[in-house]
Every structure is written in C-alpha cells, then in structure tokens.
C-alpha positions as CSV (number, residue, x, y, z in Angstrom):
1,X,-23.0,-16.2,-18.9
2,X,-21.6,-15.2,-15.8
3,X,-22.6,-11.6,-14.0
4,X,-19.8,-9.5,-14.6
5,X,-17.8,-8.9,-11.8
6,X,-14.2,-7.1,-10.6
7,X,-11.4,-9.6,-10.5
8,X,-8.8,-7.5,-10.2
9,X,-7.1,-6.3,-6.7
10,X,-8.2,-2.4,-5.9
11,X,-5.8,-1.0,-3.2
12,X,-6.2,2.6,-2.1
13,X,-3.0,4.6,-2.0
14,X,-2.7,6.0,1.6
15,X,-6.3,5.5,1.8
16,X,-9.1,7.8,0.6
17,X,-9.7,11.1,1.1
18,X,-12.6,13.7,1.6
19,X,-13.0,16.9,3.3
20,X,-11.4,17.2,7.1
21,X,-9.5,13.6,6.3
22,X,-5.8,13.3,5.8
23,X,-4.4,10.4,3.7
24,X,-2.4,7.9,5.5
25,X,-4.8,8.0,8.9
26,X,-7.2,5.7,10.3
27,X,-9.9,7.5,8.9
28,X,-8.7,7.5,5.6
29,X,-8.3,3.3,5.9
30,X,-11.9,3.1,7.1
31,X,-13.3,5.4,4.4
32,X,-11.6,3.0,2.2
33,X,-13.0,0.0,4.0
34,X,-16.6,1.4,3.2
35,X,-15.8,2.3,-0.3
36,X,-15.1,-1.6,-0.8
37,X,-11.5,-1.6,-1.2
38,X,-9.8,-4.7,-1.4
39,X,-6.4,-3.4,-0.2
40,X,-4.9,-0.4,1.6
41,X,-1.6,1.1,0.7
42,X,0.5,2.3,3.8
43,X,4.4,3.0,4.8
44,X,6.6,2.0,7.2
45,X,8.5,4.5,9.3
46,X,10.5,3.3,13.2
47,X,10.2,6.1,15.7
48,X,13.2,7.2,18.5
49,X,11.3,4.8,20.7
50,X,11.0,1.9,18.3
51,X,7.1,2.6,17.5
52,X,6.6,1.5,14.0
53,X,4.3,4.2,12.7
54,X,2.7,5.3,9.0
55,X,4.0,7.9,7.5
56,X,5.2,8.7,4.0
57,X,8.2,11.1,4.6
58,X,10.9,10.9,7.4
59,X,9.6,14.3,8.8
60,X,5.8,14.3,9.8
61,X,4.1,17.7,9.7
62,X,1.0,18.6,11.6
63,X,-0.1,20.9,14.3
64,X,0.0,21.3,18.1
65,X,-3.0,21.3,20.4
66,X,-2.9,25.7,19.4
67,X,-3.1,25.0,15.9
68,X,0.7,26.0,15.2
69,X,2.5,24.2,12.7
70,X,5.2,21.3,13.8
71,X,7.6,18.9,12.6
72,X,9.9,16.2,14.1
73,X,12.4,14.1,12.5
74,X,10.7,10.3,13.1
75,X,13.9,8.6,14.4
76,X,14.9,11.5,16.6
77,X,10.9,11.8,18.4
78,X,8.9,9.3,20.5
79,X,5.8,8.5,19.3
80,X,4.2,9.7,22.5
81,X,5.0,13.7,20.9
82,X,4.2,12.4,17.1
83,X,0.9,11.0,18.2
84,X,0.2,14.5,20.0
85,X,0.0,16.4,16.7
86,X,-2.9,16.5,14.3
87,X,-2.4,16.0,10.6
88,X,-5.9,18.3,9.9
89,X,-5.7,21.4,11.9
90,X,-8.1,21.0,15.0
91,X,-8.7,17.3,13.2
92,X,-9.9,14.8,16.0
93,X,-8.1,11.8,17.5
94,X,-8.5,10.0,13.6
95,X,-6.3,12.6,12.2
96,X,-3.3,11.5,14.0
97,X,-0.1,10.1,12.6
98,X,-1.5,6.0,13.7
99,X,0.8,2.9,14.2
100,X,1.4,-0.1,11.8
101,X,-0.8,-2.2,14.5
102,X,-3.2,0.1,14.5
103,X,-3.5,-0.2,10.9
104,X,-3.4,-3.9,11.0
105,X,-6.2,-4.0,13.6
106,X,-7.9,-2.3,11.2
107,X,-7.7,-4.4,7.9
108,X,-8.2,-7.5,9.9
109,X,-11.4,-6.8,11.7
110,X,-12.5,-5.0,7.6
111,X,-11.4,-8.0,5.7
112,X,-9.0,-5.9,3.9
113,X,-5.9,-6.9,2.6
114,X,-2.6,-4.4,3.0
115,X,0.3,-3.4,1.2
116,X,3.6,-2.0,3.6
117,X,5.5,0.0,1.6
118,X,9.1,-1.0,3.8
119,X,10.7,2.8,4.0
120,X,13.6,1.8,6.4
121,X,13.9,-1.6,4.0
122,X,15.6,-4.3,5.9
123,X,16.3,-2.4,8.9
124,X,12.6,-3.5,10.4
125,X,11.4,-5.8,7.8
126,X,10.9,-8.9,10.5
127,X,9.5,-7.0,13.2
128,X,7.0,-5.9,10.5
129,X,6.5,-9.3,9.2
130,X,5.8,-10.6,13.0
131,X,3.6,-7.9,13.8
132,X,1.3,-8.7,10.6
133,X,1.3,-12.5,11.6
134,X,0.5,-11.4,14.8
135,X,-2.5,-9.1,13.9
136,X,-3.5,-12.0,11.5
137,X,-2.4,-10.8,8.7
138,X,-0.5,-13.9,7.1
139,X,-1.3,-14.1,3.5
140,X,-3.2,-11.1,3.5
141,X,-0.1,-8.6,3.3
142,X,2.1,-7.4,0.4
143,X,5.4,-5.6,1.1
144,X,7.0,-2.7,-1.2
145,X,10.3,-4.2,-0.9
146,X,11.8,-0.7,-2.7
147,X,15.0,-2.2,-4.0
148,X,15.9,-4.6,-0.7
149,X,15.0,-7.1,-3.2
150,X,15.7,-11.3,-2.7
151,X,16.9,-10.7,0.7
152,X,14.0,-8.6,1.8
153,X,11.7,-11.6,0.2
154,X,13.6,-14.7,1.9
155,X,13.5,-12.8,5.0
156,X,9.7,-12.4,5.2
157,X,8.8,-15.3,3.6
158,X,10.7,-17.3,6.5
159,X,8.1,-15.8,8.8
160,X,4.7,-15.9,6.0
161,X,5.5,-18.5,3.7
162,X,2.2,-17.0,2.0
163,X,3.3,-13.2,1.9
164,X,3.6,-11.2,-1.5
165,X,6.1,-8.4,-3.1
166,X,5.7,-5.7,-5.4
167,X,8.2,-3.4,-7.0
168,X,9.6,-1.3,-9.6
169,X,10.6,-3.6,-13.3
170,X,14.6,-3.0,-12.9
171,X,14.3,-4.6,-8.8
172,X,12.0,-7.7,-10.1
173,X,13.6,-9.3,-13.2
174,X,14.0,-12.8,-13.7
175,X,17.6,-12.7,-12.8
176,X,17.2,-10.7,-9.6
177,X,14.1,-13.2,-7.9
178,X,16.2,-16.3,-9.6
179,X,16.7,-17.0,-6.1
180,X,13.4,-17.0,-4.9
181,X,11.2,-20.3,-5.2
182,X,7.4,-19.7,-6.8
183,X,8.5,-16.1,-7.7
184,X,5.9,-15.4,-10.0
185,X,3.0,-16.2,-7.7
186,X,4.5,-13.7,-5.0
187,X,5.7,-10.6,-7.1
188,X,4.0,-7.9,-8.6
189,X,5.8,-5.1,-10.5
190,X,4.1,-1.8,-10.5
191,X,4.2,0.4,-13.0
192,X,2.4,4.2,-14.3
193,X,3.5,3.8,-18.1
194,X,0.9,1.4,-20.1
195,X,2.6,1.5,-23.5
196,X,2.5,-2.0,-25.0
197,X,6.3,-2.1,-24.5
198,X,6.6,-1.3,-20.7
199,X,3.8,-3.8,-20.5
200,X,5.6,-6.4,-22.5
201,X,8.7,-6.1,-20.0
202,X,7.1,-6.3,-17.4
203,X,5.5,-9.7,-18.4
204,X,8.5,-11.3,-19.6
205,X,9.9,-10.9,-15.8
206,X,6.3,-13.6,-14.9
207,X,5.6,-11.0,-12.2
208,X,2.0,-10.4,-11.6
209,X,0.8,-6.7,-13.1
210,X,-0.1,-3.6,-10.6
211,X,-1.0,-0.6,-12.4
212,X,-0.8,2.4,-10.2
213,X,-1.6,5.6,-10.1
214,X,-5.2,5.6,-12.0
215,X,-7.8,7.7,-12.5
216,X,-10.9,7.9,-14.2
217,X,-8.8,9.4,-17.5
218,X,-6.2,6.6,-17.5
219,X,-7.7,3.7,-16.3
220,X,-9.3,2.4,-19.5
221,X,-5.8,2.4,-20.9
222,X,-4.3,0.6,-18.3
223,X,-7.3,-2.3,-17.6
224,X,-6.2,-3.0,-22.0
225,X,-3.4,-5.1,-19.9
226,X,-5.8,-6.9,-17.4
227,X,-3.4,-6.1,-14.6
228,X,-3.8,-7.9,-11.3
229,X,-3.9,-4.8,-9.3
230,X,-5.2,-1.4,-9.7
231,X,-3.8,1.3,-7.6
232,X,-5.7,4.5,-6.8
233,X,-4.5,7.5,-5.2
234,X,-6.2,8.9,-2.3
235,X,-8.0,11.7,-4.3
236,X,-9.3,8.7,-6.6
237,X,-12.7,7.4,-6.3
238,X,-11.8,3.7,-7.0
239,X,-15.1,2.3,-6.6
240,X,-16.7,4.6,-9.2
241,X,-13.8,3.9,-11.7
242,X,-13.8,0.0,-11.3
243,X,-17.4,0.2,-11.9
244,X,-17.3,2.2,-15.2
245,X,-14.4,-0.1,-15.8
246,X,-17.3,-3.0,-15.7
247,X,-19.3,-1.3,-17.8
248,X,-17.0,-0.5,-20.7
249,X,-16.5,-4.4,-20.8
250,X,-16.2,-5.8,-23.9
251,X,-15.1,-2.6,-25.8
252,X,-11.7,-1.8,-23.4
C-alpha cells in the first residue's frame, strides 16, 4: 500500500502566528511557508494612492515610530503613511501592513499557492487578477469572491482561464454559477458547520469542499467529509493537526 500522505489543500488564515508576529504580515506568510503550508489566506484592500495592500478591516491599527497608537481609514491614506506604522509595537520592517505584490513575491519564490479574499469586490478584481499573472501566479490563486459572484468569476477567468473561487453556500449554488463553464472544478464553498446536512448542501451545489476555521478539537469532525481544503486560523498549528489527522486514518 501506498505511504499515507495529506491530499488535501492546507491554507493558513492570515498566516501563522507566534510571539512578536502579527497575522496578515510578511512574516506571518513566511512562518507559514516553513510550517509547509500549501496556501496562504490574505485580503484585499486599495489605498488613497491606488496601492493594493493586505489588510482585513478598512481601518489599519498600529503604531508610530514613538510607540503611540494610530489609525487611518485605507482609501483616505497613502500607502507611504500606512507602511510607516508597525502592527507589533517596536515590531521591525516585517510587521508592517505589506502589499498584495509583496505577498505574491512571496508565494511564488515559496511555491505556495494563495487565496485573495476580494474586500473591495469588483471594484479591483482585474488589477488583482493581472498583478497575480504578473507575479506568476496563474493557476496558483483562489479569490474570495464574497458575494460578487458570476461576474466576479467571468471577469477573472478572462485574465487566468486556470484561476479558482471559493464562497459561502447561498453565493455558490447551482443556479447562481449556471453561467459559469467547468464550475465545479473552480469553486469551493467554505463552510465552519460539519453536520451531515450542511455537508450534504454543500455537495449537491458540485462545488469543491473547504472547511475552515479548524483546530485540533474540530478537525477530526470535519476531515469525516474529506474536504478539499482545510483552513486554519493563524493561532492554529496546521502542520501538527494534518499530521494527527494522518494518523487517526482509518478510524476518522
């Protein structure tokens, strides 16, 4: 027989954590990297100056070159002032709120694969799309289409035939992607709950399976479906989990 092995897509939510490290920075995305991720999780946010940037929220919070605490309102700041702050108090250069390319640059040169959650949703969906063909990203990237649905996936698709989509079970039904050739080989639909029913549901749309949100409690109940992706939180240690995961194999 066969060596075990994972088969399954892990992607770090915002990265991983540990002392000193903030999620969504560089250095969260290369402590994922080491921890063998397969995929990094990340958002999508356009700055005053038109710098797409990663950052969860529409305000970023961090702290001046003194320490003090400070906020700015993205698409009212420059990225030149956002990129001044520091996400850890006294945190070094990696603790900075870092571009999409810079994220990108990352992933390629790791091998990684990356999943843009699309904040703004149509508004910069192409000039995403073109910056992750041009850091060489084609077929490696998924985007959180959060509700932009068909249009957001005909869009992108027009500039990576080979990209993927994930989203919640009422955006990606069979009626909703009906207009999207090969949907089931692009879509995933994500999803916390793993009661049989949800599960079910979520089948019957022929989307692919991405269970989020796991930890070392409810992962053996989630990996009962086989999902096709397994998404961790930054405070989860994915690598540990998909290993015990292994090991429980045949009893899960």
């Amino acid at each position: 027989m066969k060596r075990l092995q994972k088969t399954w897509i892990s992607s770090a939510h915002q990265g991983f954590v540990t002392d000193g490290v903030h999620s969504n920075t560089l250095a969260a995305y290369r402590l994922a990297a080491e921890k063998g991720a397969d995929m990094i999780e990340t958002d999508e946010r356009t700055t005053r100056d038109g710098v797409i940037i990663a950052n969860h929220d529409p305000i970023v919070k961090g702290f001046d070159k003194n320490g003090e605490a400070v906020e700015y309102v993205i698409a009212e700041t420059d990225y030149a002032d956002i990129a001044r702050l520091r996400l850890v108090r006294n945190g070094d250069l990696e603790s900075r709120v870092p571009t999409l390319r810079e994220i990108l640059h990352l992933t390629y040169f790791t091998g990684m694969c990356v999943n843009i959650d699309l904040k703004e949703g149509l508004a910069h969906a192409a000039e995403v799309a073109h910056m992750a063909v041009e850091c060489g990203m084609r077929g490696r990237t998924v985007y959180a289409t959060n509700g932009s649905g068909a249009a957001a996936i005909n869009l992108i698709l027009g500039i990576d035939p080979d990209a993927r989509f994930i989203d919640t079970k009422a955006n990606f039904t069979r009626e909703k992607l009906a207009g999207v050739k090969d949907y089931p080989s692009k879509c995933f639909v994500y999803t916390g709950d793993f009661s049989d029913g949800n599960i079910a549901e979520i089948r019957e749309s022929g989307c692919m399976l991405a269970a989020i949100s796991l930890n070392a409690q409810n992962a053996p109940d989630a990996f009962r479906h086989h999902p096709d992706m397994a998404e961790y939180p930054h405070t989860s240690d994915f690598e540990a989990i998909d290993r015990d995961i292994l090991s429980k194999w045949p009893a899960l």
